[in-house]
C-alpha positions in Angstrom: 4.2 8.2 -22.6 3.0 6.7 -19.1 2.4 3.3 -18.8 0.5 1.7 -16.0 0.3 -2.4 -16.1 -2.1 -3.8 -13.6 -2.1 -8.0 -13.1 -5.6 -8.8 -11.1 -7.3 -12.9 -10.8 -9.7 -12.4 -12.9 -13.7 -11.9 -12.0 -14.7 -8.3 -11.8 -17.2 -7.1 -13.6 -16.9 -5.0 -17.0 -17.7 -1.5 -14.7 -15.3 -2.4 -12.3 -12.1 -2.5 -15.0 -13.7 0.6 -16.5 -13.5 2.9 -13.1 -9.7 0.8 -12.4 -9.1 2.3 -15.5 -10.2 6.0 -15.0 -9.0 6.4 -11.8 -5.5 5.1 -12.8 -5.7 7.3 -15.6 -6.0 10.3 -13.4 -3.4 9.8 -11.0 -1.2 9.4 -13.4 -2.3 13.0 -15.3 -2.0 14.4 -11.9 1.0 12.8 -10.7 3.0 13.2 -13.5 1.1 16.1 -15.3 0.8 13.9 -18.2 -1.5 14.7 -21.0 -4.5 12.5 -20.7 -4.0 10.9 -24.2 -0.7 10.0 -23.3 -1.3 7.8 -20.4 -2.0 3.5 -21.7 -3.3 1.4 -19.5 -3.3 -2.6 -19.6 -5.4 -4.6 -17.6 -4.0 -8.5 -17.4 -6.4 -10.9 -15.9 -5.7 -14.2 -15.0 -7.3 -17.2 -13.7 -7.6 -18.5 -10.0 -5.6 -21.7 -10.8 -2.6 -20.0 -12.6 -2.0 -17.8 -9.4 -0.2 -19.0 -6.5 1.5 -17.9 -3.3 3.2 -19.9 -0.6 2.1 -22.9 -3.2 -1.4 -22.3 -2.8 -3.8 -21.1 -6.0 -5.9 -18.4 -5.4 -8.7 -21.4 -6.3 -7.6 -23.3 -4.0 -7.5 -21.4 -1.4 -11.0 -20.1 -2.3 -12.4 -23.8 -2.3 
């Protein structure tokens, strides 16, 4: 059973997740030749200010 984890800053929009979602979903099928209902998918979002590189927040450097 293929899993595919996927950590983005949150803000997209409800469509957006859904095709992420699809399309991962079929790459792994054909990648792997996985069955479809096999495949799980989680989508982690997380705020702006609990994301940081180089000591920055994705918020902050937005600001």
């Amino acid at each position: 059973m293929p899993l595919v984890e996927v950590t983005l800053v949150e803000g997209r929009g409800p469509e957006q997740l859904r095709t992420l979602i699809s399309r991962l979903t079929a790459a792994v099928v054909e990648s792997l030749d996985a069955p479809k209902d096999d495949v799980r998918i989680i989508v982690r979002e997380v705020a702006a200010a609990n994301w940081a590189a180089g000591d920055v927040t994705i918020a902050e450097r937005r600001a």
